[in-house]
C-alpha distance (Angstrom), angle and dihedral (degrees) to the residues before:
residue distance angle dihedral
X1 . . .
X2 3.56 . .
X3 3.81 89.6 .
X4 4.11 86.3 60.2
X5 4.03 93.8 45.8
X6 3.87 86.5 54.0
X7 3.86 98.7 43.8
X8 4.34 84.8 50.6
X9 3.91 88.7 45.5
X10 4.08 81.3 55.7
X11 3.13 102.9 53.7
X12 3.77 100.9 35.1
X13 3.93 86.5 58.9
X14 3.77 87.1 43.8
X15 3.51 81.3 52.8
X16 3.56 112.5 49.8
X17 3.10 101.6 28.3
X18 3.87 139.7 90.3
X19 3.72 130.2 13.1
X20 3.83 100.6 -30.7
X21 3.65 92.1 62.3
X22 3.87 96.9 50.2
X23 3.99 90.6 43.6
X24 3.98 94.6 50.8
X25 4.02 82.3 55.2
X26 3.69 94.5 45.5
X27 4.42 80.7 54.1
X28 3.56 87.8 50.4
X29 3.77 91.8 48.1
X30 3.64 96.5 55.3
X31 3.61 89.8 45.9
X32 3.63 99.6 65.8
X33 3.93 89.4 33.3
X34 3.86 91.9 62.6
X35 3.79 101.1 26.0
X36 3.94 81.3 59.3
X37 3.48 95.3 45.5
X38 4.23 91.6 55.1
X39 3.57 88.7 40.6
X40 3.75 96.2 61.0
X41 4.28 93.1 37.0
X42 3.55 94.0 51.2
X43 3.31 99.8 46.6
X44 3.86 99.7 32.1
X45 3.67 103.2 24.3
X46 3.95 105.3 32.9
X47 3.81 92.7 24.7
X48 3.85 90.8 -140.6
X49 4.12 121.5 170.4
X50 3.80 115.0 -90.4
X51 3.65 93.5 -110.2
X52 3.98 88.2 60.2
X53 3.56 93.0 34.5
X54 3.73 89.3 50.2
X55 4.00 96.2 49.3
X56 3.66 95.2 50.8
X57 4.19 98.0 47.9
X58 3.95 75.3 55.5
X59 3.37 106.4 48.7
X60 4.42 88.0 41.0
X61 3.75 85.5 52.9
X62 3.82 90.6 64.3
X63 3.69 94.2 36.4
X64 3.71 83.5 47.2
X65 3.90 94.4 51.5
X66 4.13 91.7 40.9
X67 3.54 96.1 56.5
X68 4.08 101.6 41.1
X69 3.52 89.0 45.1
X70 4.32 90.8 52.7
X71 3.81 89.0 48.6
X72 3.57 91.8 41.5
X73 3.77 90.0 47.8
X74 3.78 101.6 43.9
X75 3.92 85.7 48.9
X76 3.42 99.2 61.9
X77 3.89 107.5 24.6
X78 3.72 91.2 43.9
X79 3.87 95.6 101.8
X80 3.74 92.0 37.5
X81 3.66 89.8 62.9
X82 4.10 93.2 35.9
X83 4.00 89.3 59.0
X84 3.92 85.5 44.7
X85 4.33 86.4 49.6
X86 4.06 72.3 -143.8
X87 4.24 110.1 133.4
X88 3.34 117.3 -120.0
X89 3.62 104.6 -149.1
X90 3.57 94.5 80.6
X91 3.31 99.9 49.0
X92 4.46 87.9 51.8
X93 3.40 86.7 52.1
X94 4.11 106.2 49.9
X95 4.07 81.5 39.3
X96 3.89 95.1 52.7
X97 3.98 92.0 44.1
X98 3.66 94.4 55.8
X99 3.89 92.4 48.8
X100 3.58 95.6 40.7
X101 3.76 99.6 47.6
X102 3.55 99.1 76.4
X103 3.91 89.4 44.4
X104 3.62 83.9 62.1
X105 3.28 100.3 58.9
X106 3.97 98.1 46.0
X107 3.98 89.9 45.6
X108 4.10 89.4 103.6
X109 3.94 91.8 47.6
X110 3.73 85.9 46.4
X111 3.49 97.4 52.8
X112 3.84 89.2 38.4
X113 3.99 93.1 61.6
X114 3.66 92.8 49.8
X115 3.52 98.4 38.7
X116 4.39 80.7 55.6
X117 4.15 92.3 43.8
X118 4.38 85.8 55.5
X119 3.87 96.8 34.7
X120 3.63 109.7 34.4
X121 3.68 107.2 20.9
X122 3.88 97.4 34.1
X123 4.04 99.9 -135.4
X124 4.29 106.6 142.7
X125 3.45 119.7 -97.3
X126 3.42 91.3 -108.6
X127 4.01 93.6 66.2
X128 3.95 95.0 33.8
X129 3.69 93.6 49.5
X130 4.45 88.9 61.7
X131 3.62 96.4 34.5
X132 3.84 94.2 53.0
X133 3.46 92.3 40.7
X134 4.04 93.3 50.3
X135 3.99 101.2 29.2
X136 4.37 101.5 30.0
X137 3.60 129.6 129.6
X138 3.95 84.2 -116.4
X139 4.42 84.6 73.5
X140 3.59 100.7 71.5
X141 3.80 95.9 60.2
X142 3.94 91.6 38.2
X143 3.80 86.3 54.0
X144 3.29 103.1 53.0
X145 3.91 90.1 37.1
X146 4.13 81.6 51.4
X147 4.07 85.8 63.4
X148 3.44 97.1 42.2
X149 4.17 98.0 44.6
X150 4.02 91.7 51.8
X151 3.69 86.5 76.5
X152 3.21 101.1 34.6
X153 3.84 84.1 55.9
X154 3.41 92.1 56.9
X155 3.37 97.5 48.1
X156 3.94 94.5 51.2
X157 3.60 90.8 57.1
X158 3.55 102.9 42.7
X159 3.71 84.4 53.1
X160 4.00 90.1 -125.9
X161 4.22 86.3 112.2
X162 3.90 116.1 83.2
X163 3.71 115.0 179.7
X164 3.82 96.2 176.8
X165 4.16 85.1 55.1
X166 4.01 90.5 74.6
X167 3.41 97.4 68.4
X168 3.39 99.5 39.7
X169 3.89 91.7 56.3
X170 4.02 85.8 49.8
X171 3.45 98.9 51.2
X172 4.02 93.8 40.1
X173 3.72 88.0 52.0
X174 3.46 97.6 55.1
X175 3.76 96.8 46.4
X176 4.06 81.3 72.6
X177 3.22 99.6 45.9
């Protein structure tokens, strides 16, 4: 037992701390800074309909995240990957299409719950926008898709992941069947 309560202290200090952890934040940061930002100018500024309003604060919160979390990430792994004469931009890129992928999928049901906060319940955009964002429908698959990507992530970058490999293993194994 006290082998298992060791091996979770590990990896929970492998896991929360460092760079990673204060980068991810950073994302999150510049998320709600620029998904509050369009919320306010579309629906103050521009004057657009909620539905429109509410599919561009969702769409600038991933852009938002995506390009915080590069900066952030280039910042303070830049040296890591300098010693390593490894590039970077590879790695940003693999990392950010693994996160992002399930954010793609739940941008409608994201957009949906904050388009319903402004519309149907009457709170301001600026309000709706955050709590749809933090409490929607869309969060229970990007949690669980949150667990499963961090090793995936891993994997991808330490080169140990091969996506293409699947298939290949399919299709071989039913040639001998």
């Amino acid at each position: 037992m006290k082998k298992i309560r060791l091996k979770a202290v590990e990896i929970a200090k492998r896991y929360f701390s460092g760079k990673l952890v204060v980068v991810q934040f950073l994302g999150g940061c510049g998320a709600f800074i620029l998904r509050t930002a369009v919320a306010y100018s579309t629906t103050y500024k521009f004057h657009l309909s909620d539905w429109d309003s509410a599919l561009f604060y969702t769409i600038a919160s991933n852009f938002g995240y995506i390009a915080t979390w590069c900066i952030g990430y280039f910042v303070a792994f830049r040296r890591d990957y300098h010693k390593l004469k490894r590039p970077i931009w590879p790695d940003m890129l693999r990392l950010q299409l693994i996160e992002q992928a399930p954010n793609l999928i739940t941008l409608v049901p994201s957009a949906l719950s904050g388009w319903a906060l402004t519309s149907k319940v009457g709170i301001s955009p600026l309000a709706s926008t955050n709590i749809a964002s933090w409490f929607g429908p869309q969060k229970i698959l990007n949690l669980s898709a949150g667990f499963i990507s961090q090793a995936t992530k891993k994997a991808w970058v330490d080169k140990t992941w091969k996506p293409s490999a699947i298939p290949r293993r399919i299709l071989r194994r039913g040639r001998k069947s």
